[in-house]
C-alpha positions as CSV (number, residue, x, y, z in Angstrom):
1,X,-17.7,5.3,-65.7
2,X,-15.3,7.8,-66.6
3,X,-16.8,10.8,-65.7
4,X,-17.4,9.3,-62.5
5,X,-13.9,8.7,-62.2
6,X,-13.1,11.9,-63.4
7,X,-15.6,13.9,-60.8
8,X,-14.1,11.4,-57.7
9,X,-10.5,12.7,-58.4
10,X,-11.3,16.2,-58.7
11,X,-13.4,16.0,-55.4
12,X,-10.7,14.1,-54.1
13,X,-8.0,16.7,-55.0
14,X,-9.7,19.6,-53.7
15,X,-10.4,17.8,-50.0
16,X,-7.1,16.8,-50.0
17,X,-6.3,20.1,-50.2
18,X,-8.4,21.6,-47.2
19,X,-7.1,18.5,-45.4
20,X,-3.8,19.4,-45.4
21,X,-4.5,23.3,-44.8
22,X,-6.3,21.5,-41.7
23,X,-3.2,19.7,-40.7
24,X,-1.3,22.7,-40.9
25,X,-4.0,24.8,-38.7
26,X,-4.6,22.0,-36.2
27,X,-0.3,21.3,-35.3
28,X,-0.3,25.6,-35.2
29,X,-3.4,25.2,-32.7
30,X,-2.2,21.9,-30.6
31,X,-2.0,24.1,-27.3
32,X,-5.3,25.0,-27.4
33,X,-8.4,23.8,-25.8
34,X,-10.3,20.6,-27.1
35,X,-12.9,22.7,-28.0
36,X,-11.4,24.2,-30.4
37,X,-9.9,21.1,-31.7
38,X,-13.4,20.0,-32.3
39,X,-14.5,22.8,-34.3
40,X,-11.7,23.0,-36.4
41,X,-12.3,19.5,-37.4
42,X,-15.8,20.1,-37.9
43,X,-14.9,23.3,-39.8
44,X,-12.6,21.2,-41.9
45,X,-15.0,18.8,-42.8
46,X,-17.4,21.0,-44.2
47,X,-14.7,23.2,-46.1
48,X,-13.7,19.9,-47.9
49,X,-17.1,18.7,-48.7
50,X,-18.1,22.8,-49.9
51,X,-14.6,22.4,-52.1
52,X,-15.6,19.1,-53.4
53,X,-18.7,20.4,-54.7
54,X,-17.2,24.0,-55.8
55,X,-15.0,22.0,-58.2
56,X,-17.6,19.8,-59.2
57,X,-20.0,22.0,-60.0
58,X,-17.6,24.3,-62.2
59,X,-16.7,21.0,-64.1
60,X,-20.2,20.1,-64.6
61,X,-20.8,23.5,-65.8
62,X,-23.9,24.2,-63.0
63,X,-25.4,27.2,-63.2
64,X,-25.0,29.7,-60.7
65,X,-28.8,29.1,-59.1
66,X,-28.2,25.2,-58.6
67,X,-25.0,26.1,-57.5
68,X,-26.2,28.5,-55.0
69,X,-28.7,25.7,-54.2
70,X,-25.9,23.0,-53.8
71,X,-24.1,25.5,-51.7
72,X,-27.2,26.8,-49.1
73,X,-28.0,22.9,-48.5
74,X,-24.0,22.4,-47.4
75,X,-24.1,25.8,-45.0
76,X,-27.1,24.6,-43.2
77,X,-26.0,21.0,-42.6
78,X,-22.4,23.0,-41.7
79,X,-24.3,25.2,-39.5
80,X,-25.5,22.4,-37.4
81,X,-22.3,20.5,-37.6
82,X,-20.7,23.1,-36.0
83,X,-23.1,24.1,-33.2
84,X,-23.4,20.3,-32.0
85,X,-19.5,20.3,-32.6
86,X,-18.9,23.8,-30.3
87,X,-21.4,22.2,-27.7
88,X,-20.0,18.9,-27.4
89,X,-16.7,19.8,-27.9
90,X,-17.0,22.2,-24.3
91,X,-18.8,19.3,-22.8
92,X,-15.8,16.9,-23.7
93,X,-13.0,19.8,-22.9
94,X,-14.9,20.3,-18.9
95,X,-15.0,16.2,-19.0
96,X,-11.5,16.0,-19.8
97,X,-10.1,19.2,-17.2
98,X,-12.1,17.2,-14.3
99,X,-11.4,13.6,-15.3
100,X,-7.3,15.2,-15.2
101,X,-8.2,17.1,-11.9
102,X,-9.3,13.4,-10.5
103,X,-6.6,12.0,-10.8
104,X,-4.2,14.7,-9.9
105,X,-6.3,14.5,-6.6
106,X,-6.2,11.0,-6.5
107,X,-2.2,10.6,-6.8
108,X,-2.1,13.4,-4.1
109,X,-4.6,11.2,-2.0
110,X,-2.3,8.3,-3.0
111,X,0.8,9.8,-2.0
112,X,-0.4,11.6,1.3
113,X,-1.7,7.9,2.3
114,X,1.8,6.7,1.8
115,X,3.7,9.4,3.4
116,X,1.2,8.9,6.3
117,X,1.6,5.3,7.0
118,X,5.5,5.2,6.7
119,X,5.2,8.5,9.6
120,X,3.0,6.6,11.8
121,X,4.9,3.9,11.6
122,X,8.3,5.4,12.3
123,X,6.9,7.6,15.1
124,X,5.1,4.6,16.5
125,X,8.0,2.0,16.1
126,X,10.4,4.7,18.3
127,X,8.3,4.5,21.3
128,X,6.8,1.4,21.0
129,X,11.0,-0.2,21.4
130,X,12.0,2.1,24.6
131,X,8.5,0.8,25.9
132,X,9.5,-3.0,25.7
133,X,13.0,-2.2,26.5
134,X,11.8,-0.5,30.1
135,X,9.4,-3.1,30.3
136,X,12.0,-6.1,29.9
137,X,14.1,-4.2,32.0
138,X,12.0,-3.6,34.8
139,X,10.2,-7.1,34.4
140,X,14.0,-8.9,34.5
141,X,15.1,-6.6,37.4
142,X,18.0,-5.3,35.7
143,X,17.5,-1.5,37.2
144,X,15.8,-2.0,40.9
145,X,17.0,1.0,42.9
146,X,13.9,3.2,43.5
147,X,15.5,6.4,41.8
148,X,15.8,4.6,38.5
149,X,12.5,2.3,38.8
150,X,10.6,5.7,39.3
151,X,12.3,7.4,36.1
152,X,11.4,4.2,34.3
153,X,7.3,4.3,35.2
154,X,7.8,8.5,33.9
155,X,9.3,7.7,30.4
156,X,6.7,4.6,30.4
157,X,3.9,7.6,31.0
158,X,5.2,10.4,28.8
159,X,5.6,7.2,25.7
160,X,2.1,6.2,26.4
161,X,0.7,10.1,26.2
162,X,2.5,10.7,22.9
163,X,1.3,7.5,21.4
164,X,-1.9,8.9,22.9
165,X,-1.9,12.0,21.0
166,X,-1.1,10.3,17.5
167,X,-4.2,7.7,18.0
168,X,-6.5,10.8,18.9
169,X,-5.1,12.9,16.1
170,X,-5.3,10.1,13.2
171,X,-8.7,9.2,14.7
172,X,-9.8,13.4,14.1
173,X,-8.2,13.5,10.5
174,X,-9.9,10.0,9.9
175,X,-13.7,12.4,11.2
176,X,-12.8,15.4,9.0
177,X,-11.2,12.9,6.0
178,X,-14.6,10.9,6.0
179,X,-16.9,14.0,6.3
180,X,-18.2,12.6,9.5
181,X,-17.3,15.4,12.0
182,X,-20.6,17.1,13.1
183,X,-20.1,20.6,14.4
184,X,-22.2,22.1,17.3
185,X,-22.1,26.0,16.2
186,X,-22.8,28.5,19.1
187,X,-21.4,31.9,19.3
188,X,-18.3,31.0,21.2
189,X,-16.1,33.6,22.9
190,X,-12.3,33.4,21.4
191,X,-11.1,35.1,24.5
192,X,-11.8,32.5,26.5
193,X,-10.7,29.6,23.9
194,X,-7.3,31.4,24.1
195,X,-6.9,32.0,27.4
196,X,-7.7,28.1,28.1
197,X,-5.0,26.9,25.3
198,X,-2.6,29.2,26.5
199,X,-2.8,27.4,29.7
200,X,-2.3,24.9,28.6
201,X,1.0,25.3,26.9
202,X,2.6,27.4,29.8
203,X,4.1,24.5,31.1
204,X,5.9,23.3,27.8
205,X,6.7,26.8,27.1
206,X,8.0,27.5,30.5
207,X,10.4,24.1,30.0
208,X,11.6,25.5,27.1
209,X,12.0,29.6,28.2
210,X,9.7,30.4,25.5
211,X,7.6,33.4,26.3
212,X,3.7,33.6,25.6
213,X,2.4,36.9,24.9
214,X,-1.6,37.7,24.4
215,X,-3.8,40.5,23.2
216,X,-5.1,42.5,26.5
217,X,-8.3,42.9,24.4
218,X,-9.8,43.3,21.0
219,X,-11.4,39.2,21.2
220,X,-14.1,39.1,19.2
221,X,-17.1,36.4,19.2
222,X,-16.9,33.8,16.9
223,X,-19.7,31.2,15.6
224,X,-17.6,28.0,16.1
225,X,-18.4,24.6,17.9
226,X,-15.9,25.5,21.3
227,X,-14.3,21.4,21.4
228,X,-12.8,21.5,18.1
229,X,-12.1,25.5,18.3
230,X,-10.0,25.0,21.2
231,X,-8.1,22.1,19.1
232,X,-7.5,24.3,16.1
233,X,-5.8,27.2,18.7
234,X,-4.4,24.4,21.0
235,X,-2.5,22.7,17.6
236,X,-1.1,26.1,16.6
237,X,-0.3,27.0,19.7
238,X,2.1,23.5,20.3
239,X,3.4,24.0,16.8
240,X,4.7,27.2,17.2
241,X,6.0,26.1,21.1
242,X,8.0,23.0,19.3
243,X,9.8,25.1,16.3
244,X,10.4,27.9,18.5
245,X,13.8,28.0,19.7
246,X,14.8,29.0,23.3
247,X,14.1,32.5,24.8
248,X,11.5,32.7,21.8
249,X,8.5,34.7,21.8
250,X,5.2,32.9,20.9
251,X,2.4,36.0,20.4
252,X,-1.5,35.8,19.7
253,X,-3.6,37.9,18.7
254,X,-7.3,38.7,17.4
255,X,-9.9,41.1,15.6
256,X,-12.9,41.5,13.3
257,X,-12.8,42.7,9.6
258,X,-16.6,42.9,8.2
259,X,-18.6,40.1,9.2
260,X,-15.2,37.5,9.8
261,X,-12.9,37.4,12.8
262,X,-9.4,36.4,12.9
263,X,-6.9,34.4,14.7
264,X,-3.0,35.4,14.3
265,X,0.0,32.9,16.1
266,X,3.1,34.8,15.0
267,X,6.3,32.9,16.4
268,X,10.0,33.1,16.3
269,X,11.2,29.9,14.4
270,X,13.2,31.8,12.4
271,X,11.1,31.3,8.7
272,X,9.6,28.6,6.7
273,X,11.5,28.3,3.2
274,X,9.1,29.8,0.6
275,X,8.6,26.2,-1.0
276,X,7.2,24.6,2.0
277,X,4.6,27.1,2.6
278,X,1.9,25.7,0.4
279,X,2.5,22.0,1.3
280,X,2.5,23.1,4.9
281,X,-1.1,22.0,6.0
282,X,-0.3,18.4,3.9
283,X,-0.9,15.5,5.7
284,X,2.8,14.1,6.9
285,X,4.4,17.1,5.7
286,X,7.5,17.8,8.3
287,X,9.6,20.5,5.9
288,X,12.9,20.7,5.7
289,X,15.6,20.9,8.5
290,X,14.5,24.2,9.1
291,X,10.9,23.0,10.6
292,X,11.7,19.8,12.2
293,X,10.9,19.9,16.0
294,X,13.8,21.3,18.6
295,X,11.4,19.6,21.3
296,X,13.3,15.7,21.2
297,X,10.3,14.1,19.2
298,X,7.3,15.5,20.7
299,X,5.7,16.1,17.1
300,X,2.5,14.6,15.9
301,X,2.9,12.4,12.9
302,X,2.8,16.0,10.9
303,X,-0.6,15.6,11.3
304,X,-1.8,18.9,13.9
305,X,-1.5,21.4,11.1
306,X,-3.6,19.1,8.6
307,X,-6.2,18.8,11.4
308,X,-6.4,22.6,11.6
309,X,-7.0,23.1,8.0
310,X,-9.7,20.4,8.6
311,X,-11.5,21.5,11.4
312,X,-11.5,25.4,10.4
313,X,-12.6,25.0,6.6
314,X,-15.2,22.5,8.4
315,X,-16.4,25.9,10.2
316,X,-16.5,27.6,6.9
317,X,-13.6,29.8,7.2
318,X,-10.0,29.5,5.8
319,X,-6.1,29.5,7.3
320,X,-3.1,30.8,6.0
321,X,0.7,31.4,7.1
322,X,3.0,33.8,6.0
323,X,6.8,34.7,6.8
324,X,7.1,37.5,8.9
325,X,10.5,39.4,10.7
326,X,12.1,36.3,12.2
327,X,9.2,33.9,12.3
328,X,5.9,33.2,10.6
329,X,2.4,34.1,11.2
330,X,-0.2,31.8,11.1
331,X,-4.2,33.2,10.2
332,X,-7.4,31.6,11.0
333,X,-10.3,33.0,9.8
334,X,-14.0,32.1,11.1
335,X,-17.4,33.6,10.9
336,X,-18.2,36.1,13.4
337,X,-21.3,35.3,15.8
């Protein structure tokens, strides 16, 4: 019973030994991956089992072949113990990045949901109160000269557009959100998908002495489904309009590189601080003083720029926006036809 005893603490000591180099190794190696967390535990684990049955052996007086023996039998089992260690380890490191990356999403998700909701509501509870109040108004006869009665029925019209525009632009991001927006792809000419937004924005543009300026050629083709095209160059057309100040210049412009075209809306806003350019395309996201609307309140709910990063990554092809000489340049990408 002694020798027992006797063999116990001498394994003992010499594990307790390689634990504590172990220690030391794994708090020097706490940055690293989980992988090689794993296989340094494994790794200790066999170095205090092999120790163990070095100082054993020596005290039993083995001989060096059933030492050798002792010591092949360990290396094989620590052999395996490592490989299954290594494999599983990565498998556990890839489940941990990705169960980390799922929730980072999810608290984005979370967040944008919240910041949403609370811009809805504001921009809906603004015109929702001069509605009733020109309502009341008009239903208790307070104003009942023609003049007035006439301006009442326009603000009541241009109120029920903009609400409008929010419902149709929450109902889009709720298509692209939900991976139910089903793209008709045709090779679409961006010429004409220009020319028809730009249109369409002369009149806000002309209101606020801003000056549209368009390529004289180089359109290319693009493969695109034409509705939601013309709502991707329509939203960046309005945002540059509304952050433009007056006697701006609003430009567009086009080409081909390989087998992509490209989009460019370059405006005259004056920047977009460096912070705010990769939150940008965020659901909500209105920026700083420096971006908010010099139109009186025509904005969107911030939700026209996240509808263009929706509908043009649903086409395969990506946007970006830089700071350029007094403004900023947006850049959509698509396949060419």
């Amino acid at each position: 019973m002694r020798d027992l005893a006797l063999i116990f603490g001498a394994a003992l000591a010499a594990a307790l030994g390689v634990g504590l180099v172990g220690a030391l190794t794994l708090r020097l190696l706490r940055d690293r991956s989980i992988t090689v967390h794993v296989c340094v535990l494994l790794t200790i684990t066999v170095a205090a089992v092999v120790a163990g049955v070095v100082v054993v052996a020596q005290a039993m007086f083995l001989s060096p072949h059933d030492l050798q023996v002792v010591l092949l039998t360990v290396a094989a089992a620590a052999v395996v113990s490592l490989g299954v260690g290594w494999y599983f380890g990565r498998r556990l490191a890839v489940a941990a990045v990705w169960a980390d990356q799922a929730r980072e999403r999810e608290r984005r998700v979370e967040k944008g949901r919240r910041d949403l909701v609370a811009w809805v509501s504001h921009d809906l509870r603004t015109p929702l109160a001069g509605l009733r109040a020109m309502a009341e108004a008009l239903e208790d006869r307070v104003v009942d000269d023609p003049a007035t009665v006439a301006e009442y029925h326009r603000r009541i019209r241009a109120q029920t557009d903009r609400m409008t525009r929010l419902v149709d632009d929450l109902f889009e991001l709720s298509r692209i959100n939900a991976g139910a927006l089903r793209l008709t792809l045709s090779a679409v000419p961006l010429g004409e998908v220009v020319s028809d937004a730009l249109a369409g924005t002369a009149p806000l543009a002309e209101a606020r002495r801003i000056k549209l300026v368009a390529a004289e050629s180089g359109w290319p083709t693009v493969l695109a489904s034409e509705p939601e095209l013309a709502r991707v160059v329509g939203n960046l057309l309005l945002n540059a309009v509304h952050y433009t100040p007056s006697d701006g210049t609003v430009r567009v412009d086009a080409g081909s590189e390989r087998d992509a075209a490209w989009l460019a809306v370059a405006d005259t806003c004056g920047g977009i601080p460096e912070g705010d350019l990769p939150r940008l395309f965020d659901v909500a996201f209105r920026g700083e003083p420096a971006r908010t609307p010099r139109s009186g309140g025509e904005g969107s709910g911030g939700l026209g720029l996240a509808i263009v990063r929706g509908l043009v990554e649903a086409h395969g092809g990506r946007v970006d926006v830089q700071n350029v000489v007094g403004g900023c340049r947006f850049v959509v990408r698509l396949p060419a036809a």
